[in-house]
C-alpha positions in Angstrom: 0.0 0.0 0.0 1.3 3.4 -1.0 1.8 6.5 1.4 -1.8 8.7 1.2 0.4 11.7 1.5 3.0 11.6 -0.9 2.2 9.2 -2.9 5.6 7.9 -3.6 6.5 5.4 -1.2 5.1 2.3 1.0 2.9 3.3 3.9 4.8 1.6 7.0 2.6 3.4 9.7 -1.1 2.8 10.0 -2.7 6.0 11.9 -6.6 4.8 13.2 -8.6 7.9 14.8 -12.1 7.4 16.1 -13.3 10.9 16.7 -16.9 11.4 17.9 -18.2 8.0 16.6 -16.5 8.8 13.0 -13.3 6.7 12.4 -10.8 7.6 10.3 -7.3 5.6 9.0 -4.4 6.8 7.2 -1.7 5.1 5.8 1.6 7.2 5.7 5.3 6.2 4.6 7.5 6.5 7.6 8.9 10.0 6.1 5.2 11.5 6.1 4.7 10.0 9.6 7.7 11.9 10.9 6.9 15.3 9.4 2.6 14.4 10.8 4.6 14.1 14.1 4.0 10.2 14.7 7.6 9.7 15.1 7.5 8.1 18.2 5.7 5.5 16.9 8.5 4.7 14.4 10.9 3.8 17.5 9.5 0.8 19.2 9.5 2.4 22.5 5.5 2.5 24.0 7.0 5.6 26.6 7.3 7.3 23.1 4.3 6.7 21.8 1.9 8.0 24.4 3.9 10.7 24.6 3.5 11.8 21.0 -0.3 10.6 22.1 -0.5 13.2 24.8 1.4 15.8 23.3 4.4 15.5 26.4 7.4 13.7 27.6 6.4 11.0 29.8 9.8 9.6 29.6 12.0 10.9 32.4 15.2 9.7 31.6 14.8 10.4 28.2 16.8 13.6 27.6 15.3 15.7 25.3 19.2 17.3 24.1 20.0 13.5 23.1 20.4 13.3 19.9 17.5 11.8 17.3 17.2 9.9 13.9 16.0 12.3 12.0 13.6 10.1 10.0 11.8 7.7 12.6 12.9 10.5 15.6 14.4 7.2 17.6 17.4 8.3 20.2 20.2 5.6 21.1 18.6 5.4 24.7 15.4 4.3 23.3 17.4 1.4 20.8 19.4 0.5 23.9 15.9 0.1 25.6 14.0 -1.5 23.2 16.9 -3.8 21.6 16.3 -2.9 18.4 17.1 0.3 15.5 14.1 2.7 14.7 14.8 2.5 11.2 17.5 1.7 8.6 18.8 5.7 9.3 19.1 4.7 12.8 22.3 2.9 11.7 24.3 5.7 10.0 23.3 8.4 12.7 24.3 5.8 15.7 26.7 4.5 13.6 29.9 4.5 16.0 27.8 3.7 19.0 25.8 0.8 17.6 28.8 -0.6 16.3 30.9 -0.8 19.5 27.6 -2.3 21.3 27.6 -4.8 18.7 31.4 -5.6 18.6 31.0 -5.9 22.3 27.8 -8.3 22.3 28.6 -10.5 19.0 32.4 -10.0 18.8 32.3 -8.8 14.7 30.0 -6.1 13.2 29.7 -7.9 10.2 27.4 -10.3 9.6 28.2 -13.5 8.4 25.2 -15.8 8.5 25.8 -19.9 7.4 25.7 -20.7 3.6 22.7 -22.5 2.5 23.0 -26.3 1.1 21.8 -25.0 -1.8 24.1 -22.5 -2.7 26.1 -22.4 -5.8 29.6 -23.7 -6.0 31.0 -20.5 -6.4 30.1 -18.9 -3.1 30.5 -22.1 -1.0 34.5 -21.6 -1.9 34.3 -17.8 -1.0 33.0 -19.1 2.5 35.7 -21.6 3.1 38.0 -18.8 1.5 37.2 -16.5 4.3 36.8 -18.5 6.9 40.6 -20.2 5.7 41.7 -16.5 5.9 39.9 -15.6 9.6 41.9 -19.5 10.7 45.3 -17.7 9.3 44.6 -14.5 11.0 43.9 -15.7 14.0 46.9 -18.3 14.1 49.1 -15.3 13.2 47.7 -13.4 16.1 48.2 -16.5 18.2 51.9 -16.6 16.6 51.1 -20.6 15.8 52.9 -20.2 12.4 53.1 -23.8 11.7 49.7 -23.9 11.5 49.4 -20.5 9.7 51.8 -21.8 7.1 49.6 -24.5 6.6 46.5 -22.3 6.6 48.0 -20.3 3.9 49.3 -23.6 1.7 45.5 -24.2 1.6 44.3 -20.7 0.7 46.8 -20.7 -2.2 45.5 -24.2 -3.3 41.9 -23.3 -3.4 43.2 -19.8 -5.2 45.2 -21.6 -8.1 42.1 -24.0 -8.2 39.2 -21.2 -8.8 42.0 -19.5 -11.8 41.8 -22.5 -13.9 38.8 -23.3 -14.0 
């Protein structure tokens, strides 16, 4: 469903008013939510959203100097709170916060999820590639360079092996 207001992109916020007995619904993209003033919805924080409800802060330790996403209006208190980013702008305005929480809690900030059975040859080698090259790293680190020798043998091997074919 598009945005009502622009137009242009999907509606991601649902807004249902019953006034006197007559409902009303509109269905904005989060960008025409923001500038409507629903952006606490957009931040997964219920303190938020009866506050943009009622018009005030009901959220004491909320400071209001903190700084804010400016599209979903989400502060890094409120994604500490709630565990999770307002929006995909939460990322690059929190950037260098959210990514030493995450180094801290999941020890990369990369994410590197399993490679599916059914995955082409091709990217099956550039996962034992990288994981071959995160081994020789480490063992480098570690200074076990009998085993990092070794490591890197392998890397080269696979290497030659993907040039001639």
């Amino acid at each position: 469903m598009m945005c009502e207001q622009c137009g242009k992109n999907l509606a991601t916020t649902h807004v249902h008013t019953v006034i006197n007995g007559v409902s009303t619904q509109k269905n904005l993209c989060t960008y025409c939510a923001v500038a409507d003033g629903y952006a606490g919805l957009h931040s997964g924080n219920l303190m938020n959203m009866l506050s943009t409800v009622f018009g005030e802060s009901l959220d004491a330790h909320s400071s209001s100097n903190e700084k804010r996403c400016s599209c979903c209006g989400a502060t890094f208190s409120d994604i500490v709170e709630s565990g999770r980013a307002g929006c995909a702008d939460c990322y690059r305005v929190f950037g260098p916060q959210l990514m030493s929480s995450l180094q801290r809690l999941h020890g990369k900030t990369k994410h590197v999820g399993k490679v599916p059975q059914s995955a082409s040859g091709e990217l099956k080698i550039a996962a034992c590639l990288q994981k071959l090259k995160d081994e020789l790293a480490n063992a480098v680190a570690n200074e076990e360079f009998e085993n990092a020798a070794k490591l890197r043998d392998q890397i080269k091997q696979i290497e030659a092996g993907e040039k001639h074919e």
